[in-house]
N, C-alpha and C positions, 0 to 999 in steps of 0.2 A: 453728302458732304464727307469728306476725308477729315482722320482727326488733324493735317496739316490746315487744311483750310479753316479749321475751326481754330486752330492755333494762328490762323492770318486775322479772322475777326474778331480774335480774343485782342489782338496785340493793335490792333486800331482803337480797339476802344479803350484800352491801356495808357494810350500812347496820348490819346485826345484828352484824357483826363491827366495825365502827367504835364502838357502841355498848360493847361488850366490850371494847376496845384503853381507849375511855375512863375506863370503871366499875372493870374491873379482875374484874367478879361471873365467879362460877365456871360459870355455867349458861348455855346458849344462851338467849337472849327466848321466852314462851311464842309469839310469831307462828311461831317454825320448828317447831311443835311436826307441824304438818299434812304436813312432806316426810320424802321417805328419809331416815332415819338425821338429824333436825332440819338436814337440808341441803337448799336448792334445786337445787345442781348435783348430788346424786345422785338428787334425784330426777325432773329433767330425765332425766336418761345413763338412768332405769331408763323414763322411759316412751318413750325415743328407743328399746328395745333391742325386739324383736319378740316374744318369748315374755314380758314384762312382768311376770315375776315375782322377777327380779332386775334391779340393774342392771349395766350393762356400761363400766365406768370408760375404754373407748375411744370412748364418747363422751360424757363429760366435758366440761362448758364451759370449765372452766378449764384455761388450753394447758398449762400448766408439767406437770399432773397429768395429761391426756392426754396429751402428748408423751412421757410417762416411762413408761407404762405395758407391764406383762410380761401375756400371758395373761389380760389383761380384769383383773387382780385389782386392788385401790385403794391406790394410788402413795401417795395423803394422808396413808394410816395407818402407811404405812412409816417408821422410828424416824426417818430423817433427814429427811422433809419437817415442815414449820411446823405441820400440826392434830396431827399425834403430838406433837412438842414441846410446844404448847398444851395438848394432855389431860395430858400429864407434868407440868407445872406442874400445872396443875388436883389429882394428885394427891398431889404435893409439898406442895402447902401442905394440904389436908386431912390428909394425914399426918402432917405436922411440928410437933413440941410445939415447937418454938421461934419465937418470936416473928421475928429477924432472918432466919430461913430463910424465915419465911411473906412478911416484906416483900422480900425478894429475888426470891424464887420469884413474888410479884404483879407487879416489876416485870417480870421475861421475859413473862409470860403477854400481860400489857399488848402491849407487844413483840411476840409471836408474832399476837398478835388482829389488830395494826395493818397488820402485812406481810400476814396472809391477804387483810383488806380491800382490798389495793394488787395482789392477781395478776389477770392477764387472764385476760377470759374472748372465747373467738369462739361464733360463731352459726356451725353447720354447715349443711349442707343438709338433713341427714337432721331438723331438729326443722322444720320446715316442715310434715311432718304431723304432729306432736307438738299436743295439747291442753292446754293449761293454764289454761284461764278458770277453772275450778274453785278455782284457786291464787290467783289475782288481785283 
């Protein structure tokens, strides 16, 4: 992978979550539907990882979520970072027969979608043999 290409699937996942910060919709874009878990950075981190059958959230494009990480497991889904708060909205307002709960609960998700779209992401050396035309 070239650092442009990584710059193409940085700005997809950017884009999708800027999309979601604006709309407020509960579901990721059918475009993520092709990566790990409808993410581009895991499924970077799983074809960065050598046995390619999971991925390895130590390398992660996004620093905040590899920097944090215990034992390879995913930092993202832990209660206190931003996409667990975002899925928790998501099932707050599916859950919630009340109307001011659901508009409440829309505005965080808003909120959480917009901060994900704003984290860094770095180019490692290890995605340099990574392929992703397939993605692009």
């Amino acid at each position: 992978m070239t650092k442009e290409e990584f710059e193409k699937l940085e700005e997809i996942c950017k884009k999708s979550w800027r999309s979601l910060a604006k709309s407020g919709r509960l579901n990721k874009p059918r475009t993520l539907n092709k990566f790990l878990h409808n993410c581009p950075a895991c499924e970077l981190s799983r074809r960065a990882t050598k046995d390619k059958m999971d991925k390895d959230c130590t390398l992660c494009p996004v620093d905040i979520w590899r920097n944090n990480v215990i034992s390879s497991n995913a930092v993202c889904a832990s209660s206190t970072e931003l996409f667990h708060k975002w899925n928790s909205s998501v099932s707050d307002i599916v859950n919630s027969p009340y109307k001011e709960e659901k508009q409440k609960c829309t505005k965080q998700l808003k909120g959480y979608a917009k901060q994900i779209s704003e984290l860094k992401w770095s180019f490692l050396p290890k995605y340099k043999k990574v392929d992703i035309k397939d993605l692009l």
